[in-house]
C-alpha positions as CSV (number, residue, x, y, z in Angstrom):
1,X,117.5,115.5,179.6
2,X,116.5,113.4,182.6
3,X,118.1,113.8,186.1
4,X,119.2,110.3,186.3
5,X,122.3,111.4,183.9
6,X,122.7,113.8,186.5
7,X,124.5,111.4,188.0
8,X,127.9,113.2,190.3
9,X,131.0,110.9,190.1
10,X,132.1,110.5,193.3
11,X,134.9,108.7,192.3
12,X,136.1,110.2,189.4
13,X,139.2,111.1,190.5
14,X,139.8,107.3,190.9
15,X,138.5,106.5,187.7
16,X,141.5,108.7,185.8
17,X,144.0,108.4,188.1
18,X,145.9,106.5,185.9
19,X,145.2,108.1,182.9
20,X,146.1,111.1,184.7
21,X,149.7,110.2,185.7
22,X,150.1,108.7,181.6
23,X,148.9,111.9,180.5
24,X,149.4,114.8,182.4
25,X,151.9,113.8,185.4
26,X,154.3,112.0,183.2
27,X,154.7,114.7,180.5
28,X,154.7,118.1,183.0
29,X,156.8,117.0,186.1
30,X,160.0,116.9,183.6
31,X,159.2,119.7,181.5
32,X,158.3,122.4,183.4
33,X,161.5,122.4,185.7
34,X,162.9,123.5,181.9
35,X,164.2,126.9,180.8
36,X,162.7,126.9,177.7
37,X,161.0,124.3,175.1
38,X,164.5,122.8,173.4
39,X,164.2,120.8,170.5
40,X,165.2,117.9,173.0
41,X,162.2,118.8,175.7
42,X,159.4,119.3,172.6
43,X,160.6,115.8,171.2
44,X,160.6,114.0,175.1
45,X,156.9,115.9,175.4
46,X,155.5,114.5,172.0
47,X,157.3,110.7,172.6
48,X,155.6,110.6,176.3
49,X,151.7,112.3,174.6
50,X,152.3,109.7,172.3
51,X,152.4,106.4,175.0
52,X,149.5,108.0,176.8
53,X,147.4,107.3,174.1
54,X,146.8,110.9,172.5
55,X,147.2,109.6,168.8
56,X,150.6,110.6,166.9
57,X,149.0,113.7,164.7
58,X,147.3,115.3,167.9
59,X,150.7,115.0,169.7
60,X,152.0,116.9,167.2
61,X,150.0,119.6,166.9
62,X,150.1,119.8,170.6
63,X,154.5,120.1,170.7
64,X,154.2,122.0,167.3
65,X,152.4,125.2,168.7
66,X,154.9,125.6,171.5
67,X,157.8,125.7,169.2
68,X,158.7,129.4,167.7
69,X,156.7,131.1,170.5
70,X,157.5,133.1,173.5
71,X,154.6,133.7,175.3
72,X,154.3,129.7,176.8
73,X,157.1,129.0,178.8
74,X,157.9,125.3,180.0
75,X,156.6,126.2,184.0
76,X,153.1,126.8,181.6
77,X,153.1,123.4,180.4
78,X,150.1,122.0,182.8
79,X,147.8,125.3,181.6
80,X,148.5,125.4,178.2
81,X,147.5,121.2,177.9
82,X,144.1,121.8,180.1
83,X,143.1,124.8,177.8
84,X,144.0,122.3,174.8
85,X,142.2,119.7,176.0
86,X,138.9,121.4,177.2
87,X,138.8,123.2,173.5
88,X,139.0,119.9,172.1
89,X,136.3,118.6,174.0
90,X,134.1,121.7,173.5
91,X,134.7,121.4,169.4
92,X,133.9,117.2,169.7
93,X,130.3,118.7,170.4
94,X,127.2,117.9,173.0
95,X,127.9,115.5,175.9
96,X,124.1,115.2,177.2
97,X,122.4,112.1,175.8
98,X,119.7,113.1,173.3
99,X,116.4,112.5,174.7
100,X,113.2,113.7,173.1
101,X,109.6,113.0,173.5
102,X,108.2,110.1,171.4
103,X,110.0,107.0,170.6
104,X,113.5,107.3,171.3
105,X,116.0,104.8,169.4
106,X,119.2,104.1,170.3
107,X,121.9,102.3,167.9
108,X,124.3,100.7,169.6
109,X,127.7,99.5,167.8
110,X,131.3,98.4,168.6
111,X,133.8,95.6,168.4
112,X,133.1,92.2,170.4
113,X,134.3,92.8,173.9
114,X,134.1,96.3,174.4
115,X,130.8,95.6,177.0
116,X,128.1,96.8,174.2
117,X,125.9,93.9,176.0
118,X,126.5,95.4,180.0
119,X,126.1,99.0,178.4
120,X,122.8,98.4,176.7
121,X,121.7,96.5,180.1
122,X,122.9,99.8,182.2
123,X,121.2,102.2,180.1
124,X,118.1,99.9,180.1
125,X,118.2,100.1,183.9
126,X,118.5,103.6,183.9
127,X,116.0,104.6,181.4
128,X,113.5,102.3,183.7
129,X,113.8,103.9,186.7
130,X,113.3,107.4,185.3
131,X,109.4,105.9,184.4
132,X,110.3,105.0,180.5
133,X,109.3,101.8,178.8
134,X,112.3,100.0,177.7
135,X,112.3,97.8,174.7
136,X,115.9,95.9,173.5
137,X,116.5,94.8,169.9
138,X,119.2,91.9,170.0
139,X,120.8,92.5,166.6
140,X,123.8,90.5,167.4
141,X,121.5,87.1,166.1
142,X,124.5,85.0,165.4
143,X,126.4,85.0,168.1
144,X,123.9,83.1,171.0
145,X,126.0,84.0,173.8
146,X,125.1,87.6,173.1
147,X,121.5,86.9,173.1
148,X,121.3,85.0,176.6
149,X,123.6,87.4,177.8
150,X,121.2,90.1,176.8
151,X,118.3,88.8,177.6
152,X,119.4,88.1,181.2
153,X,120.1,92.0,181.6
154,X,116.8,92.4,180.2
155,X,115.3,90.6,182.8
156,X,117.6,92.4,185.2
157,X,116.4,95.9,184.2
158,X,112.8,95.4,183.8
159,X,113.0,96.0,179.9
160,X,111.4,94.0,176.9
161,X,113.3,92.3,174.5
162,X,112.8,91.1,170.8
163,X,114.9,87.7,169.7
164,X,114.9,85.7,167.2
165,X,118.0,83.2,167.3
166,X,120.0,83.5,163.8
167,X,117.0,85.6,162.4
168,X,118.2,88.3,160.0
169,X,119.3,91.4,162.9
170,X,117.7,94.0,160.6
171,X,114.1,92.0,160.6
172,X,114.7,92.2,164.3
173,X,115.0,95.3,164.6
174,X,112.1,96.0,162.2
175,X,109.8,93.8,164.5
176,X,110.9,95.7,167.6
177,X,109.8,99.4,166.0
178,X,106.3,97.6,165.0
179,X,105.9,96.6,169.0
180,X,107.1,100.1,169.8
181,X,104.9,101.6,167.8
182,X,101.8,99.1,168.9
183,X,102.6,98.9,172.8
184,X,103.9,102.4,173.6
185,X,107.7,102.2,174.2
186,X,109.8,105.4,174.8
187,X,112.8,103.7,174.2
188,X,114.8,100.7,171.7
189,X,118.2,99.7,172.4
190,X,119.5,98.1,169.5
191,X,123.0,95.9,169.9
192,X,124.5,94.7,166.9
193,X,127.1,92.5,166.0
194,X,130.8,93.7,166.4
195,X,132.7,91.5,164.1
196,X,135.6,93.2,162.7
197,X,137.5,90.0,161.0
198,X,134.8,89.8,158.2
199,X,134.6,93.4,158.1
200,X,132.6,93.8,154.5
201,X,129.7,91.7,156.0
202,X,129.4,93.4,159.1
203,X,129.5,96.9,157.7
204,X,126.4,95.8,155.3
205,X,124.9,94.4,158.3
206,X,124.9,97.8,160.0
207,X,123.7,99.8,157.1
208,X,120.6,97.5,156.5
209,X,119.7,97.9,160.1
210,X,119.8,101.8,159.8
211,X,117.8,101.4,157.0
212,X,115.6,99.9,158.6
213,X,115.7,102.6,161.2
214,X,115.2,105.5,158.4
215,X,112.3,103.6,156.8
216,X,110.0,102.7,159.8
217,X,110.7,105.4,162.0
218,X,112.5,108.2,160.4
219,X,112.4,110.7,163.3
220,X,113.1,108.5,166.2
221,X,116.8,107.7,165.8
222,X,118.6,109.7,168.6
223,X,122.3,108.0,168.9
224,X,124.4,105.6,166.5
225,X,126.4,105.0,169.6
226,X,130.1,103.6,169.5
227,X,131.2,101.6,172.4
228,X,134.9,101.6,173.2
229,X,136.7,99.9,176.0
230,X,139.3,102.5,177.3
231,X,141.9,100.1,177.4
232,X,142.2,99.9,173.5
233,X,143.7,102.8,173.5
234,X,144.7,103.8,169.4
235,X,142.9,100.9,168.4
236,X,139.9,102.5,169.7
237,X,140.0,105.4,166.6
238,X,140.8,102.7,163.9
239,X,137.9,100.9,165.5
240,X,136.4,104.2,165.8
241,X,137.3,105.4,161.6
242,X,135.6,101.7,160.6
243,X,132.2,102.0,162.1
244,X,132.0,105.7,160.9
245,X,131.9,104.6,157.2
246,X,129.1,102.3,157.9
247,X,126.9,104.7,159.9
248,X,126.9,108.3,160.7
249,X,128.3,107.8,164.2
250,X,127.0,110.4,166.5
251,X,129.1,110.1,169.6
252,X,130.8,107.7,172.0
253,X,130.1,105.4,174.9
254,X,133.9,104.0,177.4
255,X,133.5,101.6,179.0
256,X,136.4,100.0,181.5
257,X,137.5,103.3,182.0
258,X,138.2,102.8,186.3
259,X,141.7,101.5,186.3
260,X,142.5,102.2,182.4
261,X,145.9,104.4,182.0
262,X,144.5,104.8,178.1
263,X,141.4,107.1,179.1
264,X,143.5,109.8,176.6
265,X,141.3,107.5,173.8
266,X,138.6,110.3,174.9
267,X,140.5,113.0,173.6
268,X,141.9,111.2,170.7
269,X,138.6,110.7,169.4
270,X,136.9,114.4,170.5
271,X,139.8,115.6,168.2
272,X,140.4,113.2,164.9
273,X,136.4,112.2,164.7
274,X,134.7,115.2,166.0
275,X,132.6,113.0,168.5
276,X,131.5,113.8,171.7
277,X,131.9,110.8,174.3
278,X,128.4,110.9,176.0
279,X,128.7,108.5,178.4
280,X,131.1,106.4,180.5
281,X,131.6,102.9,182.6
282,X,133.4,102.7,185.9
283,X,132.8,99.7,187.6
284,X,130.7,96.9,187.3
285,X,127.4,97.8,189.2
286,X,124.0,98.8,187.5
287,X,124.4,102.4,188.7
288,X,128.5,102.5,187.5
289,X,127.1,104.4,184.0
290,X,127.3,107.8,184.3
291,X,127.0,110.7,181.8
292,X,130.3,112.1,180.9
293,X,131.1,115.5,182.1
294,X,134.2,116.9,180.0
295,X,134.8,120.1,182.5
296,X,134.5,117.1,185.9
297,X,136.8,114.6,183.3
298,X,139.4,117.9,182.8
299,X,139.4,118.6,186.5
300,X,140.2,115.0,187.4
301,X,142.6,115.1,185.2
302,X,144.6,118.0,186.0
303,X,144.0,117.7,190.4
């Protein structure tokens, strides 16, 4: 793990504010002025986990293990939803961005929109200036837009790139491991295309790219890497359930997440998926990537 992940938030407080009044302010200011967890109060806490984002079956679980119990009282509310939250983040798995010696690959995927493109760019930057050589696949060869975009964040990093306009994204990627592998690169970015509305296609697209990936270098791939923007909020695990049948997703990048009431998407996706969101964007500088910290996010949270 390299200190530049290290990174302290110094304004994530900010960042979740208004998640934090969706999600925990909303649901416990009512509630624990209650006697006891009614029918009525259990229902008005599921409705308002619900509208923050938490996903309907969590929610549930959530209202369903305070009812027939004694030993939670409403005034408890606030505890008993931190402890819940930080188990879920624990059982979602690693935060820390796997880094190894060698050739490090990174698969990046997502919807179009989410900020894959400013990710991949951030993480270039920051993968420079702790001394690696940076190398970015653009996989997304269809859509030009992407490619420019890329390749000006390229620049803008100090990383290589690989491009070839309407080329077939897996030979792309497939000529960026060869120039690894010939010029020394500790790390490949690889963006992809994110178009949802010809799903079929795009899932294939995916697979053949990790196949590549498994073929030329079989022990390099350290992330399949989903990019969410935090103000999807539920659509972020459908999005989330699709790219997980095309590719073993390892974890999760937010992006958007400063001024985003829908942050809860986090937690949604620790719980349904089992994947640990790894890192998170909070504004719109090079150095507004930071490595996500589930015991700083809970805290935040819960101030």
């Amino acid at each position: 793990m390299f200190g530049f992940f290290k990174d302290k938030f110094n304004n994530l407080k900010q960042a979740v504010s208004n998640t934090a009044t969706a999600l925990v302010s909303s649901v416990t200011s009512t509630i624990e002025k209650e006697e006891e967890f009614s029918e009525f109060v259990l229902d008005e806490m599921e409705e308002k986990l619900i509208s923050a984002d938490l996903g309907v079956g969590y929610a549930a679980q959530l209202v369903d293990n305070l009812r027939d119990q004694t030993t939670i009282k409403p005034a408890d509310v606030k505890n008993y939803l931190k402890e819940e939250f930080s188990k879920t983040l624990r059982d979602a798995g690693n935060t820390e961005l796997n880094v190894q010696d060698g050739l490090n690959i990174y698969f990046i995927c997502g919807v179009n929109g989410v900020g894959k493109t400013t990710l991949i760019g951030k993480l270039a930057y920051k993968f420079k200036n702790s001394g690696k050589k940076v190398l970015i696949a653009a996989g997304d060869t269809f859509r030009a837009a992407a490619e420019e975009q890329l390749d000006i964040w390229s620049k803008r990093a100090g990383a290589d790139i690989v491009r070839r306009d309407k080329a077939d994204p897996a030979s792309v990627v497939y000529e960026a491991i060869e120039k690894a592998k010939a010029e020394n690169f500790d790390v490949i970015l690889v963006d992809t295309a994110g178009r949802l509305q010809n799903k079929f296609n795009l899932m294939e697209e995916l697979k053949k790219i990790k196949s590549v990936i498994d073929k030329k270098a079989p022990d390099s791939l350290r992330e399949c890497m989903l990019v969410l923007d935090a103000n999807t909020g539920q659509n972020g695990l459908q999005q989330a359930r699709v790219f997980t049948d095309a590719v073993n997703l390892t974890s999760v990048a937010l992006t958007k997440l400063d001024g985003s009431a829908k942050g809860a998407i986090i937690l949604a996706v620790a719980k349904e998926l089992k994947l640990p969101v790894k890192l998170v964007g909070v504004g719109e500088k090079m150095e507004d990537l930071k490595e996500f910290n589930p015991q700083e996010f809970i805290e935040a949270l819960f101030e």
